[in-house]
C-alpha positions as CSV (number, residue, x, y, z in Angstrom):
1,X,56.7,-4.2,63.9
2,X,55.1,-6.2,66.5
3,X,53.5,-4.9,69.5
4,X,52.2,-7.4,72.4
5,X,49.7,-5.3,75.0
6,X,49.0,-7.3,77.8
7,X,46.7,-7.1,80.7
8,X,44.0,-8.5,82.8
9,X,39.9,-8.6,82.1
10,X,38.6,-5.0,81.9
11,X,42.3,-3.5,82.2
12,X,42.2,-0.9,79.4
13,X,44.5,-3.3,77.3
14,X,42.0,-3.5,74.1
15,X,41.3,0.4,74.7
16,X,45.4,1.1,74.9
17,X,45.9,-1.1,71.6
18,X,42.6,0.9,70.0
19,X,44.5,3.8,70.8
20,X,48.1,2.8,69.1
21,X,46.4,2.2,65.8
22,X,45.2,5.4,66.1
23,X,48.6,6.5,65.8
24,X,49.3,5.2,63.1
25,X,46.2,5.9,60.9
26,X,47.4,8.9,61.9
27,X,50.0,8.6,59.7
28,X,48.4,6.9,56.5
29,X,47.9,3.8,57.8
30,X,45.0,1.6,56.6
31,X,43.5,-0.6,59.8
32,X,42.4,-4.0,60.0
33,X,40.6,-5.3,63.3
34,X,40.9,-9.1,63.4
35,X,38.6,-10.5,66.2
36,X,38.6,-14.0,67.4
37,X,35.9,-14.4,69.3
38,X,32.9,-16.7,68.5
39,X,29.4,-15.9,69.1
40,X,28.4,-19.1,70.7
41,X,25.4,-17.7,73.0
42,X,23.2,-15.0,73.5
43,X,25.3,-13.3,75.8
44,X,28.5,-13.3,73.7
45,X,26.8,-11.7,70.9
46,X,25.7,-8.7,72.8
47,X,28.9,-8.3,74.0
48,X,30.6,-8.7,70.9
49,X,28.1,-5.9,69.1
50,X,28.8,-3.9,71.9
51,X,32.7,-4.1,70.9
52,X,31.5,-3.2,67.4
53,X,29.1,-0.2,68.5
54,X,32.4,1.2,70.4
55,X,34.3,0.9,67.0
56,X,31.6,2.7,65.0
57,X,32.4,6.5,66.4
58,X,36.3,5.9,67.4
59,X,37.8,7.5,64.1
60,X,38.9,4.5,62.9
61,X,38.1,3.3,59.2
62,X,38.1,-0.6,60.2
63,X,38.2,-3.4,57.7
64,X,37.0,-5.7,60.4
65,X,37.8,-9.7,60.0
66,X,36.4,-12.7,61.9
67,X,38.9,-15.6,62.2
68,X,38.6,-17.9,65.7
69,X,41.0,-20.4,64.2
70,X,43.4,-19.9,61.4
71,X,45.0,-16.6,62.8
72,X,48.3,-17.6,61.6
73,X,47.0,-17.5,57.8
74,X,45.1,-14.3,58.0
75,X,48.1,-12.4,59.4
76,X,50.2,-13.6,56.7
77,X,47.4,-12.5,53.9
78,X,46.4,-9.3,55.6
79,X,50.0,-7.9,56.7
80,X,51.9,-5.8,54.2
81,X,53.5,-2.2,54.2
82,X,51.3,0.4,55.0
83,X,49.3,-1.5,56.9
84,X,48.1,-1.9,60.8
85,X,46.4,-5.0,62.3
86,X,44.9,-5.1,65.8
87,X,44.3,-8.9,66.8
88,X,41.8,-9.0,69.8
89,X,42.8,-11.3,71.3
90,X,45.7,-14.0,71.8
91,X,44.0,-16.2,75.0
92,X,40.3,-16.4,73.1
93,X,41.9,-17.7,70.1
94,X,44.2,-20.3,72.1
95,X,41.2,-20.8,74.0
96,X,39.3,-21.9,70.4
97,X,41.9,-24.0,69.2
98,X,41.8,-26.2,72.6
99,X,38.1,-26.9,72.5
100,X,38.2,-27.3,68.7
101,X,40.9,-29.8,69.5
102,X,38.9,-31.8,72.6
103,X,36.3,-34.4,71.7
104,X,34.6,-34.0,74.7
105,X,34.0,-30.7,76.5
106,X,31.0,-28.5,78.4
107,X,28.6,-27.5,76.9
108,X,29.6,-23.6,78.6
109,X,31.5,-21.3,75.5
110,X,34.4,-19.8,76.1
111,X,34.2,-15.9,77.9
112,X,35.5,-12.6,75.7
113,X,37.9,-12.5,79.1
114,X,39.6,-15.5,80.2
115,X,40.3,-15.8,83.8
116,X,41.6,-19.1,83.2
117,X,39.2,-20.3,85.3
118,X,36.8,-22.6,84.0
119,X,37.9,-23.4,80.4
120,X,37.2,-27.2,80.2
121,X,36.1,-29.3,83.2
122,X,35.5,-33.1,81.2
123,X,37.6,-34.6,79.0
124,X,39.5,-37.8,78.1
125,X,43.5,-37.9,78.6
126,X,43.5,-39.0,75.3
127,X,41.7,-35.6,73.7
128,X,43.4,-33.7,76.1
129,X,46.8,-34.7,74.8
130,X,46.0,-34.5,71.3
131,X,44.4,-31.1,71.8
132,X,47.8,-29.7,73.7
133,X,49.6,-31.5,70.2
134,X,47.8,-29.0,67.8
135,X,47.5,-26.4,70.1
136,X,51.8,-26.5,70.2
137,X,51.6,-27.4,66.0
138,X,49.4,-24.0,65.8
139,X,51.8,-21.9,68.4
140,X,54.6,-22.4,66.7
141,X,53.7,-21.6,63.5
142,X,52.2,-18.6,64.3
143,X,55.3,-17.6,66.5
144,X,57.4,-18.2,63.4
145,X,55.0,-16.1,61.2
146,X,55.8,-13.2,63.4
147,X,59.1,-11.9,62.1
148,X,57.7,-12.0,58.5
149,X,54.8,-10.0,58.7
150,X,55.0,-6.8,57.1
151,X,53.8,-3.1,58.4
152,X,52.6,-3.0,62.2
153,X,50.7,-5.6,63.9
154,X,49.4,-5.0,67.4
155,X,48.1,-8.2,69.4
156,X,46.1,-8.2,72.7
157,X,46.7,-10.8,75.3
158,X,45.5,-11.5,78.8
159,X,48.0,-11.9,81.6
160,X,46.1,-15.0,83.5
161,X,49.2,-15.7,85.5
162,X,48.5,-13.1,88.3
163,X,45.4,-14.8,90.5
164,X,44.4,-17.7,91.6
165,X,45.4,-21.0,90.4
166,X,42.5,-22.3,88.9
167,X,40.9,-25.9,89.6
168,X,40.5,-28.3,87.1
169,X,43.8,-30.0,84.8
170,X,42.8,-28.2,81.8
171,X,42.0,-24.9,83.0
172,X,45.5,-25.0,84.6
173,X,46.8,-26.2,81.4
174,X,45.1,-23.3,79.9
175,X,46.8,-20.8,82.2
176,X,50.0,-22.6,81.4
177,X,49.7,-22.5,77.9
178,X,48.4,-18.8,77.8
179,X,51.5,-17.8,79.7
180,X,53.8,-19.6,77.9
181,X,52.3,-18.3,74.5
182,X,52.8,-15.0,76.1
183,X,56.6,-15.3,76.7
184,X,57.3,-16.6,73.1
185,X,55.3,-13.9,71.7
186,X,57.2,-11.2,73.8
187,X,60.3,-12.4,73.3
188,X,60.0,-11.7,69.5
189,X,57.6,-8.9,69.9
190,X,59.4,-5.1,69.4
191,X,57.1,-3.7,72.1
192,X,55.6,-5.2,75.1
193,X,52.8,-3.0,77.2
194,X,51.4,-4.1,80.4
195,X,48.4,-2.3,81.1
196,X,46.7,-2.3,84.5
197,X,43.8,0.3,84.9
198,X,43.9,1.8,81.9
199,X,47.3,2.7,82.8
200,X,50.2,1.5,80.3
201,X,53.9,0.2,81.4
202,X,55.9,-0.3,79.0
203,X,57.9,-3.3,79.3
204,X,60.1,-3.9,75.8
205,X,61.9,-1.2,75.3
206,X,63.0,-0.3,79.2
């Protein structure tokens, strides 16, 4: 069972996918939170130990996991019967495998919620193109991986394709790629939430 929640920065959508575990530890589920963020400043960490503190008192029993990279991998180890995984979320963890990919970026890390704005603003063609090579390598294995994954997996992605069109080649390409990682993911997914101010509309089933 796959279930894609999708929704802009501070929409409710990590809150609403929080909340669909919930469910199903209801049930006997164990729960596994895989996050993909990295803490690559000061201000990242306190924001990703303020997603931790929220997880300590939500009546969840966590088995938290830490993967920025080799999502595809995890999923398969961690999914079986029984079993629920939240993946938080889809955009940071294409937004890893890009500037793992480029030679040359900013020195500015990535944001917990992507905008699309300002992902990469330097970098050779060359990079560039190899970076979108693995990025499509890594997509579409993952994408693959979905329909063999045992028990319930719930995986949060941002909709970047509602504002402005960013400046910048790879920050478009970001937005690009994010939306089109989207669709594949939906397309195979058994559920699809969009959820805009905290509000949740269900897309797959109608």
């Amino acid at each position: 069972m796959i279930h894609l929640v999708l929704g802009g920065a501070r929409s409710g959508k990590s809150r609403y996918g929080e909340a669909l575990v919930r469910q199903y530890t209801a049930l006997g589920f164990d729960a596994c939170y895989v996050a993909t963020a990295q803490a690559l400043d000061d201000e990242m960490a306190t924001r990703i130990a303020k997603h931790q503190a929220g997880r300590t008192d939500d009546g969840i029993e966590w088995q938290l996991f830490e993967e920025s990279l080799a999502l595809t991998a995890l999923l398969k180890r961690l999914a079986k019967p029984g079993r629920v995984i939240l993946v938080d979320c889809l955009t940071l963890w294409l937004t890893n495998q890009l500037l793992a990919s480029n030679a040359k970026v900013d020195d500015e890390p990535a944001p917990t919620e992507w905008s699309g704005a300002d992902l990469i603003t330097s970098t050779s063609q060359a990079s560039n193109d190899e970076a979108l090579a693995n990025w499509q390598a890594e997509k579409t294995a993952f994408v693959d991986s979905l329909a063999e994954l045992e028990g319930v997996v719930v995986l949060i992605s941002n909709e970047v394709g509602s504002g402005i069109v960013p400046l910048g080649e790879l920050s478009r390409q970001f937005v690009d790629e994010a939306g089109w990682l989207n669709q594949a993911v939906a397309a195979l997914a058994d559920n699809v939430t969009l959820v805009v101010a905290g509000l949740p509309l269900a897309l797959k089933p109608l």
